[in-house]
N, C-alpha and C positions, 0 to 999 in steps of 0.2 A: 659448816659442820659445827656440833654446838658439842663442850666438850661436858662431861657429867661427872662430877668428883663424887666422891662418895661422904664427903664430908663439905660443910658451909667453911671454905679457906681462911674467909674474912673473920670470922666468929674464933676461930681456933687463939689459945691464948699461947704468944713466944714467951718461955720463960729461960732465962739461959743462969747456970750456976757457976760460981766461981770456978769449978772443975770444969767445967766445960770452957769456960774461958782459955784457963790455962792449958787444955789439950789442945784447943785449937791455935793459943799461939805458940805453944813448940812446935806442933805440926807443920803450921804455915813458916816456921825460923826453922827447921832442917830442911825442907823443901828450894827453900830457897836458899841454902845454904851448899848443898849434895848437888856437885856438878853435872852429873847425868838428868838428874830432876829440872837443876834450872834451867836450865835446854824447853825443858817442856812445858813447865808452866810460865815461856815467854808470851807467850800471845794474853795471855789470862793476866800478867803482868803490864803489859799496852794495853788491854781493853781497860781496866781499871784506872791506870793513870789518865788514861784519853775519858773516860767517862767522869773521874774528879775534876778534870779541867773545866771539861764541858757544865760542869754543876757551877765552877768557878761563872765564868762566861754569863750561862743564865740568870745569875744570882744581880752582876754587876748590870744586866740589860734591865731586870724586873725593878732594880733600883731605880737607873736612870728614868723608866716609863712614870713611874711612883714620883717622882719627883717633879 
């Protein structure tokens, strides 16, 4: 199934501003801060450190092959 965006993804330009910045890190520091919250964004919390690791891992094996 072929999916149709209505816009070219790749072409789109990220532009992020200093406010946006800093809303997104109070955002993500009360969340994890608010005991009912960090209940729920555990999993989202393990996927990220398990996907940094995994970045860790690839990085150290693309070396070794490089060398």
């Amino acid at each position: 199934m072929l999916c149709v965006l209505p816009y070219n993804v790749f072409d789109a330009k990220l532009k992020l501003t200093i406010t946006q910045i800093v809303v997104y890190a109070v955002v993500i520091f009360a969340f994890w801060n608010i005991p009912g919250v960090r209940v729920l964004i555990n999993p989202l919390k393990l996927f990220t450190i398990g996907w940094h690791e995994l970045c860790h891992i690839t990085a150290v094996r693309s070396k070794r092959l490089a060398l």
